[in-house]
C-alpha positions, 0 to 999 in steps of 0.5 A, spaced: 353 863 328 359 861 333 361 855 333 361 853 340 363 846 340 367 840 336 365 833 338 367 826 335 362 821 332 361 815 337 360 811 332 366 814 326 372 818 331 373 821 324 368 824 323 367 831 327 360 834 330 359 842 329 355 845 335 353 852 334 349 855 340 350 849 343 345 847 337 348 841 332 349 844 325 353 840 321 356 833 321 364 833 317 371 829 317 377 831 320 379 832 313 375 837 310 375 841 318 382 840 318 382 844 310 377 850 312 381 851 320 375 851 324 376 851 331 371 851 337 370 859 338 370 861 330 364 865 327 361 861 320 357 865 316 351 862 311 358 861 305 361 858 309 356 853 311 355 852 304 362 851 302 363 845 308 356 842 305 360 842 298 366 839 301 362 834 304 358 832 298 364 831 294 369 827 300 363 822 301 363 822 293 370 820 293 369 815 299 364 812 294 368 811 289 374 808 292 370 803 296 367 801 289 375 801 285 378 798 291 374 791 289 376 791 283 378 795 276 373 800 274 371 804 268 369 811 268 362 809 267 361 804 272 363 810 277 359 815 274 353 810 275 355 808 281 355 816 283 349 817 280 345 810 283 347 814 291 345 821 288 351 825 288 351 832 284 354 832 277 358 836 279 360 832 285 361 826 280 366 830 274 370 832 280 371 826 283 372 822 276 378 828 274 381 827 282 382 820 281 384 820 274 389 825 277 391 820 282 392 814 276 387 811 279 382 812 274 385 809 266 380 806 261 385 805 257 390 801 262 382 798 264 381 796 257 388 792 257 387 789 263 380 786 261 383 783 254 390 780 258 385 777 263 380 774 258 385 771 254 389 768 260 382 765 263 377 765 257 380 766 250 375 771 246 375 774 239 376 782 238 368 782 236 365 779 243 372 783 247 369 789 244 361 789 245 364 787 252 368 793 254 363 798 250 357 795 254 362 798 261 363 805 257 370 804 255 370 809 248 371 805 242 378 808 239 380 806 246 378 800 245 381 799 238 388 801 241 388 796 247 386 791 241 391 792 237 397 791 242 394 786 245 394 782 238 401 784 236 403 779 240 398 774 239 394 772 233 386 771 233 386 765 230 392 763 235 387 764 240 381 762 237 386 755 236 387 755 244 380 756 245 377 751 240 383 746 244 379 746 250 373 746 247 374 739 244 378 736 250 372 737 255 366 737 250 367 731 245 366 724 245 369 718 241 361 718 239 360 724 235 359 725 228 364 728 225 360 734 221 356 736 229 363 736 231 364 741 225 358 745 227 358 744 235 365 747 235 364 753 229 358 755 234 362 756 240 367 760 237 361 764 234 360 765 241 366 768 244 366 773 238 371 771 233 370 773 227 367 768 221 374 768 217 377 765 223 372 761 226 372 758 218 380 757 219 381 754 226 375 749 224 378 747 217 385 747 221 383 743 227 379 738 224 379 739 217 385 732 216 383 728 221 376 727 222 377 726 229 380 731 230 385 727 235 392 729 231 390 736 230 389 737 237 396 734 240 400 737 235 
């Protein structure tokens, strides 16, 4: 085969149409003619037909994957997923996934330090719930111990579970309620956000524990 002519895609400029006997043969980005060297003239054979269709497969699977990281940070198997959900090939999906770990693109471990500074910033958790959450994005657990334990180097659990509990009582109490609901309402709520049962007993005992009311625990 020969090709015999080049035409830019109306609807996408970078993208090139390959014409052989006046026939169309295949449709590629700039990038991936300007790699192999095809020009109008050039005779393509059945393997150079399928290295442009790999090269092609592996570029919209890229395309794909910045588009998705280009929201927001992702893990390695949120892409995966994502990949597989628009049917790329294994290959095309590992090839992909080592090009943008190559390119600092793609870091579970600087991932995982990013959602724990970020949680605790906007909605301070417990290690229990912080961890459930990032195994559910794929994020391997030793991994996550890492992250964790430099994240709390600097800030204990119950400092965080003392700012969480703070808010809580600010926005949720009322002059009203009995003390022990409070207790209760309060050791369930921390419960939720995932910090351990030793640190919701002290941060409940040390907040409302001297004052039932809580009101001096909470100023101080």
């Amino acid at each position: 085969m020969r090709i015999t002519k080049i035409e830019s895609q109306k609807k996408n400029p970078s993208r090139k149409n390959l014409f052989v006997d006046d026939g169309f043969l295949i449709g590629v980005s700039a990038e991936t003619l300007l790699r192999f060297g095809i020009r109008t003239g050039d005779e393509i054979g059945e393997d150079k037909l399928k290295a442009l269709r790999a090269a092609e497969e592996l570029q919209g699977a890229k395309s794909v994957a910045l588009r998705f990281l280009s929201r927001r940070q992702r893990t390695e198997k949120e892409i995966r997923d994502k990949l597989r959900e628009k049917e790329f090939a294994e290959e095309e999906i590992q090839q992909t996934i080592e090009n943008l770990r190559e390119l600092g693109f793609l870091n579970d471990a600087e991932f995982a330090r990013s959602y724990i500074r970020h949680q605790m910033a906007v909605r301070p958790k417990g290690t229990l719930a912080l961890k459930q959450n990032l195994l559910l994005l794929g994020v391997k657990r030793e991994i996550i111990d890492a992250a964790l334990d430099e994240t709390f180097k600097e800030t204990s659990q119950e400092e965080a579970a003392l700012d969480a509990a703070r808010k809580f009582l600010r926005k949720s109490r009322k002059p009203t309620d009995d003390p022990r609901k409070t207790r209760l309402k309060l050791a369930a709520f921390l419960g939720r956000r995932g910090f351990t049962w030793d640190v919701v007993s002290t941060v409940t005992k040390n907040i409302l524990g001297h004052d039932p009311s809580g009101e001096k625990a909470i100023d101080e």
